[in-house]
C-alpha positions as CSV (number, residue, x, y, z in Angstrom):
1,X,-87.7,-68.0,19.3
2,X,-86.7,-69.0,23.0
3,X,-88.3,-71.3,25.3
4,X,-90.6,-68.9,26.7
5,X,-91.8,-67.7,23.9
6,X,-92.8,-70.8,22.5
7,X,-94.4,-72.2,25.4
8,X,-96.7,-68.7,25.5
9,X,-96.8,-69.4,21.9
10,X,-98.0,-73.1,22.1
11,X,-100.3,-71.9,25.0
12,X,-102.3,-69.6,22.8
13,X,-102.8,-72.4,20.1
14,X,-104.2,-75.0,22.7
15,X,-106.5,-72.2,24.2
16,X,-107.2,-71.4,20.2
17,X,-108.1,-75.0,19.4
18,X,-110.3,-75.5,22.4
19,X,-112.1,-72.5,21.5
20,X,-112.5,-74.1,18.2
21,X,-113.4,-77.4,19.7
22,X,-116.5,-75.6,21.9
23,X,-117.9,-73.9,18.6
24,X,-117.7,-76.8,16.7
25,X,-119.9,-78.7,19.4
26,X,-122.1,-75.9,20.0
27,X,-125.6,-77.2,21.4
28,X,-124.6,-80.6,21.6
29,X,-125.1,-81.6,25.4
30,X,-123.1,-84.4,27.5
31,X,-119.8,-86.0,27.5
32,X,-119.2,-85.1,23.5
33,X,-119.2,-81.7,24.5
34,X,-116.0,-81.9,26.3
35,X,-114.4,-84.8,24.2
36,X,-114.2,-82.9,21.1
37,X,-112.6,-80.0,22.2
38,X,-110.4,-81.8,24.6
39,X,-108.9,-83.8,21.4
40,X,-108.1,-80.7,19.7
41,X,-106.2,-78.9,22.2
42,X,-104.2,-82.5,23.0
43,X,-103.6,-82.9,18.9
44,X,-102.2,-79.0,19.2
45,X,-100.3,-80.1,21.8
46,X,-99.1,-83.3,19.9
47,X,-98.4,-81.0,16.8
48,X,-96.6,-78.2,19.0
49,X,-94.4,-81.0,20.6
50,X,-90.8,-79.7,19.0
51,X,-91.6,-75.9,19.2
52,X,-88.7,-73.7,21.0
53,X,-86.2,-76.3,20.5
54,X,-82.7,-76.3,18.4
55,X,-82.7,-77.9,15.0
56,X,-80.4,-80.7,14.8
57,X,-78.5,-79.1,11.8
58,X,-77.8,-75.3,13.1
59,X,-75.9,-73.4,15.5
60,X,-73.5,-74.2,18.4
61,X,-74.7,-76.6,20.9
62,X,-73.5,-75.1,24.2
63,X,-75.8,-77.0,26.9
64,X,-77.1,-80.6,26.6
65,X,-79.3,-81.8,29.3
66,X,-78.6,-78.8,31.1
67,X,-75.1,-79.4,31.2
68,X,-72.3,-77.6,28.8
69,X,-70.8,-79.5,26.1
70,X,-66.6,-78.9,25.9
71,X,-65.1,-79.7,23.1
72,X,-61.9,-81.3,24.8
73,X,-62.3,-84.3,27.1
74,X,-62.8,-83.9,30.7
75,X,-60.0,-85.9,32.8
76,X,-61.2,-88.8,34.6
77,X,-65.0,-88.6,33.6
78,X,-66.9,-91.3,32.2
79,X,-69.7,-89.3,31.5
């Protein structure tokens, strides 16, 4: 799944747990109205947090922090 994707994807589950949030408090008038559904969609969020990215165990990494990893040292780099 690329970044994209799982940013639509993570998108579509706050919107989905908002949703949720607003049938749940159906009726019910004032600031609770908003809270509860507001708490969902940031939980979602909270949940969602590692979505799109590389497992730790997996692959080849070829770009760190945007930059891309050699295997052989670079001369006269520190960093």
């Amino acid at each position: 799944m690329t970044r994209g994707q799982a940013a639509i994807l993570r998108f579509l589950l706050i919107c989905v747990a908002w949703a949720v949030g607003q049938t749940l408090t159906w009726g019910v008038a004032g600031p609770l109205g908003v809270v509860i559904p507001a708490a969902l969609a940031i939980g979602v969020l909270v949940v969602t947090a590692d979505l799109g990215r590389p497992r730790a165990g997996g692959g080849d990494l070829k770009y760190w922090r945007g930059r891309r990893v050699d295997d052989d040292e670079r001369r006269g780099r520190w960093n």
